[in-house]
N, C-alpha and C positions, 0 to 999 in steps of 0.2 A: 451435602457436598455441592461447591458454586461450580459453576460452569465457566465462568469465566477468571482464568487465572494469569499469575505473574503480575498483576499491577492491585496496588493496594484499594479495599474496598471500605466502602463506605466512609468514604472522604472527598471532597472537594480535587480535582487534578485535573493539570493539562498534560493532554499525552502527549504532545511534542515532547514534554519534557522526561517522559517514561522511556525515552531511546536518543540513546548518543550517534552522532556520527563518527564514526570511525575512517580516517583518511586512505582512500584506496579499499575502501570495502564498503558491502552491504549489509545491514544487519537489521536482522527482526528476532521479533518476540510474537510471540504466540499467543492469541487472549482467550481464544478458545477454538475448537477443531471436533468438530463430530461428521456425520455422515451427511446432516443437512446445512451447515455452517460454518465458514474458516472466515475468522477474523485475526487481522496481523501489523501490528504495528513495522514499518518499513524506516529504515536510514540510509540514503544513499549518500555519497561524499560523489561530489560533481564528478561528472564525466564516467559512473558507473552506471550500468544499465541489465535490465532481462530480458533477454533475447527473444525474438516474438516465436511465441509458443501457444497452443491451445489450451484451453478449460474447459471442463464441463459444464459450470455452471457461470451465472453471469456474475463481472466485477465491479463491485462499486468502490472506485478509487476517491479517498476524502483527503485532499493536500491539507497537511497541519504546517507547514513550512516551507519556501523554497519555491524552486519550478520544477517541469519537468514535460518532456516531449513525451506524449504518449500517442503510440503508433496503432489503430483498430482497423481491420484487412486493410485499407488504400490508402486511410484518414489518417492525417497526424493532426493530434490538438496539443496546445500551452496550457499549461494547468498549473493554477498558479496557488498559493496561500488561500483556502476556505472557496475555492472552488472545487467539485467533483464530478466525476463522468463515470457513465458503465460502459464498461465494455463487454458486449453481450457475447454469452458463452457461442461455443464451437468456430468464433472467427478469431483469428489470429491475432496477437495484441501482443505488444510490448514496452519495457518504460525505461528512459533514458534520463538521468538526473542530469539537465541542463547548469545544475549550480549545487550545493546542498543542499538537500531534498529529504524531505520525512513525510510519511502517509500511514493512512488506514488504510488497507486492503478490507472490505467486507465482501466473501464469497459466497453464492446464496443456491445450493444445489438438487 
């Protein structure tokens, strides 16, 4: 049984391209989720965001497109196309898609 599902295996792919933006929404996909690991493909259409909220564990944000202002307790960074940042667990972080925006979420708990 694989562990990581909904995107096709053992082939060549860009996950940009595994997730659409949808206008006025957010949307992911799920690559896999267990008790030590959330990874999530993310599509944001400009000017949506997630509200700064806590995690347990730390975030490592991997921009596959676009920008996007992300808020960690005081800090805000631009995070741009094949840049990434962690935002470390128990401080407060958030992300706002400055334009259309897609990312990796890797959770590491």
């Amino acid at each position: 049984m694989s562990v990581i599902k909904n995107i096709p295996h053992r082939q060549i792919l860009q996950l940009a391209d595994q997730i659409d933006i949808l206008q006025g929404q957010i949307v992911s996909r799920t690559l896999c989720q267990n008790d030590a690991v959330s990874v999530t493909l993310f599509a944001f259409s400009q000017g949506e965001e997630i509200a700064s909220h806590v995690s347990e564990g730390d975030a490592l944000v991997y921009v596959l497109q676009g920008s996007a202002k992300l808020t960690v307790g005081d800090e805000e960074f631009i995070c741009t196309q094949g840049q990434s940042l962690v935002m470390t667990s128990r401080i407060p972080h958030a992300v706002y898609a400055q334009e259309d925006f897609k990312m990796l979420l890797t959770v590491i708990f």
